[in-house]
py3Dmol code that shows the C-alpha trace and the ligand (Angstrom):
import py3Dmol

protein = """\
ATOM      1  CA  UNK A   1       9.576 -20.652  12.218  1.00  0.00           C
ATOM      2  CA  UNK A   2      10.116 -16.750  12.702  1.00  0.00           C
ATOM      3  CA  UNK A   3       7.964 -15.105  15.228  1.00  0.00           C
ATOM      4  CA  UNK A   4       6.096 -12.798  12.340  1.00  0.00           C
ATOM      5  CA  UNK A   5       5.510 -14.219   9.066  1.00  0.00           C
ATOM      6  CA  UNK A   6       4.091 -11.963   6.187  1.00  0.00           C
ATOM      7  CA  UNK A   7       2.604 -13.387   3.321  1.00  0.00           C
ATOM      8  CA  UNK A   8       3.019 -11.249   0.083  1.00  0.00           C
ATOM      9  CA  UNK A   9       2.294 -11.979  -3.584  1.00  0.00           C
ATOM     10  CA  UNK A  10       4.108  -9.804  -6.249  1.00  0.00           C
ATOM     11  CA  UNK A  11       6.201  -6.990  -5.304  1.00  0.00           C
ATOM     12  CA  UNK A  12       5.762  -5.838  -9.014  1.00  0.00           C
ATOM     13  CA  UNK A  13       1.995  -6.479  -9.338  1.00  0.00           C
ATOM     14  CA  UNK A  14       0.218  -6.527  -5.237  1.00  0.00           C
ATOM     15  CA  UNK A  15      -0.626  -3.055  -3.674  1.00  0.00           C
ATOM     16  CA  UNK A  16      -2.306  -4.598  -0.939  1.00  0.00           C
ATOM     17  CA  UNK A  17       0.857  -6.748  -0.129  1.00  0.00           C
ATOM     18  CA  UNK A  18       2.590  -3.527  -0.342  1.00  0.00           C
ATOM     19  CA  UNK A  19       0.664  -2.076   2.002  1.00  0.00           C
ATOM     20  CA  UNK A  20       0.933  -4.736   4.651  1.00  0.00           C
ATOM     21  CA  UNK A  21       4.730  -4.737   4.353  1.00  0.00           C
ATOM     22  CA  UNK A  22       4.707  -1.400   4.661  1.00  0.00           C
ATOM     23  CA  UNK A  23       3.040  -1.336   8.002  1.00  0.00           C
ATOM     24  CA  UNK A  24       4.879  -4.352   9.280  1.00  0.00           C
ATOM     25  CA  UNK A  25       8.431  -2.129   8.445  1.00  0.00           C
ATOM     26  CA  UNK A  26       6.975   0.780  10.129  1.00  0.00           C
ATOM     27  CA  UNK A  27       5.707  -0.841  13.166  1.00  0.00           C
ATOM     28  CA  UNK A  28       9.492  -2.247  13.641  1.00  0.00           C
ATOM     29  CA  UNK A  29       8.278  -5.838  13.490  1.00  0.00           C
ATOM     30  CA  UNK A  30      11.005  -8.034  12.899  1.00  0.00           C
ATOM     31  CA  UNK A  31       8.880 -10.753   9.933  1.00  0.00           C
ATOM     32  CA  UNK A  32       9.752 -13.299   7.290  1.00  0.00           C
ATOM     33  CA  UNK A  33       8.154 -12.436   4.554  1.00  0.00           C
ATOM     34  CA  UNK A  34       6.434 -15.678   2.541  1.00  0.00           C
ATOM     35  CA  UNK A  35       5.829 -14.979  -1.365  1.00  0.00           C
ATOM     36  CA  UNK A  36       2.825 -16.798  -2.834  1.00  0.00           C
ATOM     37  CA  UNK A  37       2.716 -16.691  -6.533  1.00  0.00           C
ATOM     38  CA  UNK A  38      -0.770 -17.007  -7.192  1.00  0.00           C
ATOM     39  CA  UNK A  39      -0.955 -18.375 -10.023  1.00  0.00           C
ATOM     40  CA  UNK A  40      -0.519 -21.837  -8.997  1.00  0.00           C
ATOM     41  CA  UNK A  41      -3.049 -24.067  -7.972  1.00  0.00           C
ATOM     42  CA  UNK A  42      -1.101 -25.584  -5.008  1.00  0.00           C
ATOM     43  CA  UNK A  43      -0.159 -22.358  -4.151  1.00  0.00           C
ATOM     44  CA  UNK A  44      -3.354 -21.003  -4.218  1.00  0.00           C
ATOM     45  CA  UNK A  45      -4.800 -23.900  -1.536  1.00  0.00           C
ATOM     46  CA  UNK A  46      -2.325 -23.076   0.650  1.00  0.00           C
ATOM     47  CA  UNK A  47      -3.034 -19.589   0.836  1.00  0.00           C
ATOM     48  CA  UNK A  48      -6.184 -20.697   1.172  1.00  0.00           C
ATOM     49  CA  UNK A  49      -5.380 -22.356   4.515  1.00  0.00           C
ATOM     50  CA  UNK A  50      -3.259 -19.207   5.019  1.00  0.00           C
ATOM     51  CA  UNK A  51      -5.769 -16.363   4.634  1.00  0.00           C
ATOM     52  CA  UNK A  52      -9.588 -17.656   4.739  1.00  0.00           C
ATOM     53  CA  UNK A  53     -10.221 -14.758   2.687  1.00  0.00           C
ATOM     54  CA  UNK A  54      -7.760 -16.216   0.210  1.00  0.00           C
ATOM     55  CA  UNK A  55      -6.252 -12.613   0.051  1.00  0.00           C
ATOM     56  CA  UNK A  56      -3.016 -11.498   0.916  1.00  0.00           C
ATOM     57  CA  UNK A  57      -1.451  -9.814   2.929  1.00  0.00           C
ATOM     58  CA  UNK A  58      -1.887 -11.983   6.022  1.00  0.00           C
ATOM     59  CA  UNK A  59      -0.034 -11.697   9.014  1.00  0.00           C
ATOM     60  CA  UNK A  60       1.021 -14.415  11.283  1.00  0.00           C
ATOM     61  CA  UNK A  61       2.442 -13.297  15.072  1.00  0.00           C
ATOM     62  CA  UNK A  62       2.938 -15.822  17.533  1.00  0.00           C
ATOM     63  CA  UNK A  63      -0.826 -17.457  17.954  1.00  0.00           C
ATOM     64  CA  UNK A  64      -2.189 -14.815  15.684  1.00  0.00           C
ATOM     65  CA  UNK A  65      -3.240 -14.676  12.342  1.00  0.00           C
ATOM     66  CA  UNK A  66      -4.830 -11.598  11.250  1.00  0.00           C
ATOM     67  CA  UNK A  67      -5.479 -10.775   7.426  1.00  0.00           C
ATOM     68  CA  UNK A  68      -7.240  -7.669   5.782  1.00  0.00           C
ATOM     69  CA  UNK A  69      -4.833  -4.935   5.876  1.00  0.00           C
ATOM     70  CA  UNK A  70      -6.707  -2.425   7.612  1.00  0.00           C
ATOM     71  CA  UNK A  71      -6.769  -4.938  10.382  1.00  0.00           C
ATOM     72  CA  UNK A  72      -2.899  -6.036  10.532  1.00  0.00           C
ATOM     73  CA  UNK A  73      -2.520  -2.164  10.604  1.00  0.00           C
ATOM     74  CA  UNK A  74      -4.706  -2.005  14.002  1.00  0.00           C
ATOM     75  CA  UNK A  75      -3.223  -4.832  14.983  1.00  0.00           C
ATOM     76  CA  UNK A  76       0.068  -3.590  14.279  1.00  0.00           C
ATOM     77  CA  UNK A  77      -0.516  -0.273  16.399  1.00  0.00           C
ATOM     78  CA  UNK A  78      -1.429  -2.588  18.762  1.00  0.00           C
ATOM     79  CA  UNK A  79       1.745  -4.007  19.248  1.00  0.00           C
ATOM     80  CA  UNK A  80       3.791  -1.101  18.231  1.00  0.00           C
ATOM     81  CA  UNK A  81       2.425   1.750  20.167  1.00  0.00           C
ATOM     82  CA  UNK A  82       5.009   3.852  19.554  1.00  0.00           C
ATOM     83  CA  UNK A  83       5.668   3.724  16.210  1.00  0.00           C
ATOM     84  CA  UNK A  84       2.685   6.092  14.746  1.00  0.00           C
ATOM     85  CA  UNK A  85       0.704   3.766  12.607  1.00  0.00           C
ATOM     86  CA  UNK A  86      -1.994   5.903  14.659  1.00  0.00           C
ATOM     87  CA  UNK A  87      -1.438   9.909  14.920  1.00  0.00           C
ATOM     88  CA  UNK A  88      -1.207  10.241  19.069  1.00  0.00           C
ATOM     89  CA  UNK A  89      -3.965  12.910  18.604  1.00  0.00           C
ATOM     90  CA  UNK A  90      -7.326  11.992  18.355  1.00  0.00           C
ATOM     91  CA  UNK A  91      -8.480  13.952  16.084  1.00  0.00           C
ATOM     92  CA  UNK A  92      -5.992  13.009  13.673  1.00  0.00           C
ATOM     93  CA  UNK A  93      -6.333   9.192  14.234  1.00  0.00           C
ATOM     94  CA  UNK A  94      -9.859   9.220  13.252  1.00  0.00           C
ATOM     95  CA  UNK A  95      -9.178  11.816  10.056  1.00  0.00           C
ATOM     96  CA  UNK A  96      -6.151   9.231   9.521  1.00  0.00           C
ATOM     97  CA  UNK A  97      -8.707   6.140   9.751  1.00  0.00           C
ATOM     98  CA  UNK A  98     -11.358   7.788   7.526  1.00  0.00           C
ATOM     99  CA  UNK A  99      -8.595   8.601   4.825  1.00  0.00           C
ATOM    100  CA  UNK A 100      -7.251   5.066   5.166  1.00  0.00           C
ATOM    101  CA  UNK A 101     -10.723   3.578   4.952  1.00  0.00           C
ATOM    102  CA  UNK A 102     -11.703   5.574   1.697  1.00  0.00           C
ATOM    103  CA  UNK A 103      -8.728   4.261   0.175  1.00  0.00           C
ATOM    104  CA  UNK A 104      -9.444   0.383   1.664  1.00  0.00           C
ATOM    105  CA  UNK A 105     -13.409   0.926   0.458  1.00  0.00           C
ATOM    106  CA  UNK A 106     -13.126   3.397  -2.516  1.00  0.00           C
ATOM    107  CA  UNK A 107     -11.437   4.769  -5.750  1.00  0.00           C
ATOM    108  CA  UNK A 108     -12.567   1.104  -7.676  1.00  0.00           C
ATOM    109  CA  UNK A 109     -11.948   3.637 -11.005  1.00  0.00           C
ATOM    110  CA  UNK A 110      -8.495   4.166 -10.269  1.00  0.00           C
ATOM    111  CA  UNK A 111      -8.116   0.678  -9.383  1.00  0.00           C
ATOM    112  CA  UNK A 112      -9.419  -0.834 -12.187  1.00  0.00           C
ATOM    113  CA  UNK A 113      -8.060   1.778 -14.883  1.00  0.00           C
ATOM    114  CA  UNK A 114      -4.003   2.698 -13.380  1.00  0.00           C
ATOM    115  CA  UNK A 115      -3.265  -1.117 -11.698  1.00  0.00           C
ATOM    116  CA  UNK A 116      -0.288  -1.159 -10.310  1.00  0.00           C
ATOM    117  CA  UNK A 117       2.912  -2.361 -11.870  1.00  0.00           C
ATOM    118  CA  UNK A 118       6.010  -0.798 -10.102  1.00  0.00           C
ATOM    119  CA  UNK A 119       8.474  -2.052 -13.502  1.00  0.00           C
ATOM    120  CA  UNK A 120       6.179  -0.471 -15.651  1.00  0.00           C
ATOM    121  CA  UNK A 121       5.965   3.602 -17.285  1.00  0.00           C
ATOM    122  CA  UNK A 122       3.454   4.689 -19.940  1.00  0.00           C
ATOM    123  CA  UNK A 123       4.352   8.572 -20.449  1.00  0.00           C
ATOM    124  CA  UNK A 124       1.372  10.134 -21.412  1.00  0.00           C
ATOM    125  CA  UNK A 125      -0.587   7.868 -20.311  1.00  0.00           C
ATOM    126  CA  UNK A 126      -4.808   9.152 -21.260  1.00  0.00           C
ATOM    127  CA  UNK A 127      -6.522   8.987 -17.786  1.00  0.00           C
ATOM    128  CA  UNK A 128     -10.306   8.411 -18.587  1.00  0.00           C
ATOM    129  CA  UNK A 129     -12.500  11.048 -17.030  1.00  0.00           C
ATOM    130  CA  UNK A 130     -13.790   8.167 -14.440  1.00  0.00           C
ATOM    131  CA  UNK A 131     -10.400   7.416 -12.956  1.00  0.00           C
ATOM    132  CA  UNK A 132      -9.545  11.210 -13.270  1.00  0.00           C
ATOM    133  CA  UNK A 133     -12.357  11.878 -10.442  1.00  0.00           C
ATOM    134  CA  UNK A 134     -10.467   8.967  -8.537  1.00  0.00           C
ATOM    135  CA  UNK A 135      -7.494  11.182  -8.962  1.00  0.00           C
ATOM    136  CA  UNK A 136      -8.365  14.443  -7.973  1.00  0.00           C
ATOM    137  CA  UNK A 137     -10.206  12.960  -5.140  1.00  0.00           C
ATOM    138  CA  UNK A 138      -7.106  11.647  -3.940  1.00  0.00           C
ATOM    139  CA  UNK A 139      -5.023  14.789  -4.548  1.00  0.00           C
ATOM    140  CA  UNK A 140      -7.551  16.673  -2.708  1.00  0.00           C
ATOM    141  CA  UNK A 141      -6.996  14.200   0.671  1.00  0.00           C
ATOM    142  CA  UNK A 142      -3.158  14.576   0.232  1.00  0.00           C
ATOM    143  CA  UNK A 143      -3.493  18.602  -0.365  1.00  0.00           C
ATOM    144  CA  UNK A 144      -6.093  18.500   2.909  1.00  0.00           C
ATOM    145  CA  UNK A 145      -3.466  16.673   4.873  1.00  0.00           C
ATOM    146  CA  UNK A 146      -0.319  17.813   3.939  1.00  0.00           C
ATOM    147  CA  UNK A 147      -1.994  21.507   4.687  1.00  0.00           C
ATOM    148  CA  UNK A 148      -3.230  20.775   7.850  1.00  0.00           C
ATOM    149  CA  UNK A 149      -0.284  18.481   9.523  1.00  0.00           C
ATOM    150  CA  UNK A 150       2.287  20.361   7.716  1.00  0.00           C
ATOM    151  CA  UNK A 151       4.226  17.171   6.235  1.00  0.00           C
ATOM    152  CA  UNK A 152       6.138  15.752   4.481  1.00  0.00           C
ATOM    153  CA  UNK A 153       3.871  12.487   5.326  1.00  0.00           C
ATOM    154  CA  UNK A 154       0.180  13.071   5.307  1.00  0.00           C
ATOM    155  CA  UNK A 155      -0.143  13.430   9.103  1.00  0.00           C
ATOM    156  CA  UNK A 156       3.626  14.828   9.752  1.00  0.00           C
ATOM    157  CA  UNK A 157       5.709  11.393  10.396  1.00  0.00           C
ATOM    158  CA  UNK A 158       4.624   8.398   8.961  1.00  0.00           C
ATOM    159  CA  UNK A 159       1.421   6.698   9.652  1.00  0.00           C
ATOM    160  CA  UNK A 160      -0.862   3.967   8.395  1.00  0.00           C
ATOM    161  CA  UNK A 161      -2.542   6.882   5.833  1.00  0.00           C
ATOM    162  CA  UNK A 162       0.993   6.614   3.890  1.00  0.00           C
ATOM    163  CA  UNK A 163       1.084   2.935   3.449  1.00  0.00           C
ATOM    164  CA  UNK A 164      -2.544   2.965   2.141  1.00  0.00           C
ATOM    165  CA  UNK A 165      -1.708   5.760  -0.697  1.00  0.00           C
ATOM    166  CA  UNK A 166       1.901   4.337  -1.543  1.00  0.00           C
ATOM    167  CA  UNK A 167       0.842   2.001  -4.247  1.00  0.00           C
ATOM    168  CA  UNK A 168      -1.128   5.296  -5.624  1.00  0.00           C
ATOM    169  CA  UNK A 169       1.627   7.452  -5.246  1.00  0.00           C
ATOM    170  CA  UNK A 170       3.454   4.611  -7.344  1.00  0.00           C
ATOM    171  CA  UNK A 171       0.518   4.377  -9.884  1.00  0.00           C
ATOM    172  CA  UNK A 172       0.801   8.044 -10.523  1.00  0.00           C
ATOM    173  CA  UNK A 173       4.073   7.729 -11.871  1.00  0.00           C
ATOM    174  CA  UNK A 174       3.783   4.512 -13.843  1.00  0.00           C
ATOM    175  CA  UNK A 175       1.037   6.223 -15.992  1.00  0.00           C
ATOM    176  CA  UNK A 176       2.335   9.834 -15.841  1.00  0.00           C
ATOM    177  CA  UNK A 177       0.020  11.432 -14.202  1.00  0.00           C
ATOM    178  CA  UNK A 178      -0.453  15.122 -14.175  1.00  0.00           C
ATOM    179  CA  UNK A 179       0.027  16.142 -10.177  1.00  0.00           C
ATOM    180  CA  UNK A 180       0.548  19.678  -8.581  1.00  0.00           C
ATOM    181  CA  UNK A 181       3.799  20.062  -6.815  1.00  0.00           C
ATOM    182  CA  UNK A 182       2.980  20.117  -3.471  1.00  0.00           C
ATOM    183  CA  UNK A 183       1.060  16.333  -4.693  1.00  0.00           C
ATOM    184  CA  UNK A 184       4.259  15.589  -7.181  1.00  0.00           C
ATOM    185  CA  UNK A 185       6.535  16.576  -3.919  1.00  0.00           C
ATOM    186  CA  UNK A 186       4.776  14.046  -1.977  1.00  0.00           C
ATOM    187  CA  UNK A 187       5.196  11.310  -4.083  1.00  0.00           C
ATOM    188  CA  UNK A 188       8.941  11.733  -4.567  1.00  0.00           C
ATOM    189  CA  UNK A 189       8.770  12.083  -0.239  1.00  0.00           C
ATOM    190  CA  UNK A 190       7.145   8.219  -0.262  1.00  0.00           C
ATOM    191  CA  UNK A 191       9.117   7.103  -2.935  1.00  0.00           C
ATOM    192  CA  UNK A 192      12.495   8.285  -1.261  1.00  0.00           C
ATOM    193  CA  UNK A 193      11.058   6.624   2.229  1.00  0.00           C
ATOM    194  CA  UNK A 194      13.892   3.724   2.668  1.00  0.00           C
ATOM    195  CA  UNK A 195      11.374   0.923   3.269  1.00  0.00           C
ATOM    196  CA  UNK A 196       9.804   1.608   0.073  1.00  0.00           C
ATOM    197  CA  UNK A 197      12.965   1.978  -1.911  1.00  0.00           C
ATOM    198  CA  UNK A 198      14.134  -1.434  -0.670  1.00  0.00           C
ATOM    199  CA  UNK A 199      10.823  -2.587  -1.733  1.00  0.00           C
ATOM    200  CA  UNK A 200      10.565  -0.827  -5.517  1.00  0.00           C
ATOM    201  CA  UNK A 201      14.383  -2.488  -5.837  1.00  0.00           C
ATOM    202  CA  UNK A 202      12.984  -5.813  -4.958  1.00  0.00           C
ATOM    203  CA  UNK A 203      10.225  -5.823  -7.473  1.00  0.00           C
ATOM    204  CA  UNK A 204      12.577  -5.152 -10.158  1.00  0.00           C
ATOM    205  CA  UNK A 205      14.014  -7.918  -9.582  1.00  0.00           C
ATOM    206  CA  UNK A 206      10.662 -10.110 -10.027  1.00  0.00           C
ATOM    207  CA  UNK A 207      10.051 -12.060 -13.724  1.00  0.00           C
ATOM    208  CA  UNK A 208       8.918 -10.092 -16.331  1.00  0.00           C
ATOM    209  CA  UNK A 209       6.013  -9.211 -17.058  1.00  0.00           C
ATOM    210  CA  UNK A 210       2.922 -11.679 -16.807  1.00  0.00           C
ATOM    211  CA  UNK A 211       0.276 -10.688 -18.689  1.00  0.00           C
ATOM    212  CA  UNK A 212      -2.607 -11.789 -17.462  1.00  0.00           C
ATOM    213  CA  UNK A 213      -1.656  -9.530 -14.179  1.00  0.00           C
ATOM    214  CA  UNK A 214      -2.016  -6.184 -16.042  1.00  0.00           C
ATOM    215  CA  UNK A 215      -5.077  -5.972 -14.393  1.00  0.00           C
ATOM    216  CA  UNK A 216      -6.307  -4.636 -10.941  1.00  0.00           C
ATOM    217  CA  UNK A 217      -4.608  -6.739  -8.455  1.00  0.00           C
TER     218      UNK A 217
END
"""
ligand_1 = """\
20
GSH
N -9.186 -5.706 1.285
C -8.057 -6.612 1.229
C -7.576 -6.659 -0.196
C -6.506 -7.674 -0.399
C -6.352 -8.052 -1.872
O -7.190 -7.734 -2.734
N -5.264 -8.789 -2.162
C -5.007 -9.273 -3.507
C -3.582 -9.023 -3.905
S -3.190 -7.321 -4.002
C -5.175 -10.781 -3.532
O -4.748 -11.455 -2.610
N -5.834 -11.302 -4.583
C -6.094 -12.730 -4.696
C -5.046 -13.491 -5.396
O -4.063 -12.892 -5.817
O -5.197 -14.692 -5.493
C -6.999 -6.108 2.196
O -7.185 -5.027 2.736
O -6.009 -6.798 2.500
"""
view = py3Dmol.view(width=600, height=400)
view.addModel(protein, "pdb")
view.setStyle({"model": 0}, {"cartoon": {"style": "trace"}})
view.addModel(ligand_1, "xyz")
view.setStyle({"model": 1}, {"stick": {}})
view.zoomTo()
view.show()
């Protein structure tokens, strides 16, 4: 067995597996990744003995097994120092954590009303005014950041803040939401970051559409 195994569920249809893949790319971790489709009884007891939580992502790492992905991404920095899952400066780790935490804790609205499905575009798209406060709460971190670390991530290079708001950045365009530029320009910046591209590409290649998934997930 590999030294790091990641399990994921969909590529088309899991932000939190997203997320977690995200970190592991950006943390230079070489991983297998392990695809549970959850929909499967069998599958779902051995995720189960996977992830007590029965969630994914879970990382495995030598004698390690450490699920939530707030706590792979700790865990991650951990191991990987140097690659800036954590802003050096400590004022900007703990602005970094709270932002990542809000997003791990928070914005159920958008959650529940925009889920994610990367194959997926609804132009015009009618944002209900409870996932619109979601939204411009959102916009408001990425405007606060993107001001005060002066881009084109949200704390300069790329830290665990992006990987949390990927899958949002990816919602917003999937149901056409109305952003700002400097907001629009940093979505196109995480969608044209190559770790995500490879993983957008690999969700198109996932089965079509299940219905039953078109919820948050
Ligand atoms: N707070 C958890 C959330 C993880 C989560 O909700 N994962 C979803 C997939 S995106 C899941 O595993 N749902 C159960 C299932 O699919 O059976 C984390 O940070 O990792």
């Amino acid at each position: 067995m590999a030294t790091a195994v990641l399990t994921i569920s969909s590529k088309n249809y899991s932000s939190w597996s997203m997320r977690g893949w995200l970190l592991c790319r950006m943390a230079g971790l070489e991983f297998e990744e392990e695809v549970m489709s959850s929909d499967d009884p069998s599958t779902r007891a051995e995720l189960l003995l996977l992830s007590p939580s029965f969630l994914v992502p879970c990382l495995r790492h030598k004698d390690v097994k450490v699920w939530d992905t707030l706590a792979i991404a700790e865990y991650l920095a951990e191991i990987a120092p140097k690659a800036g899952i954590l802003p050096a400066d400590r004022a900007a780790r703990a602005h970094c954590r709270a932002v990542a935490g809000e997003m791990h804790s928070g914005f159920h609205n958008l959650r529940s009303a925009l889920p994610t499905n990367l194959k997926a575009h609804f132009p015009g798209f009618n944002v209900w005014a409870g996932a619109q406060a979601d939204v411009d709460r959102v916009v408001a971190i990425w405007r606060e950041c993107l001001a005060a670390y002066g881009g084109p991530y949200l704390f300069g290079g790329l830290s665990l803040a992006d990987a949390m708001y990927a899958p949002v950045a990816t919602r917003f365009l999937t149901y056409d939401v109305k952003l700002d530029p400097e907001s629009a320009g940093y979505c196109e910046t995480i969608m044209s970051w190559p770790a995500m591209m490879e993983w957008v590409a690999a969700a198109q290649l996932e089965p079509d559409e299940l219905e039953e998934l078109d919820v948050e997930f």
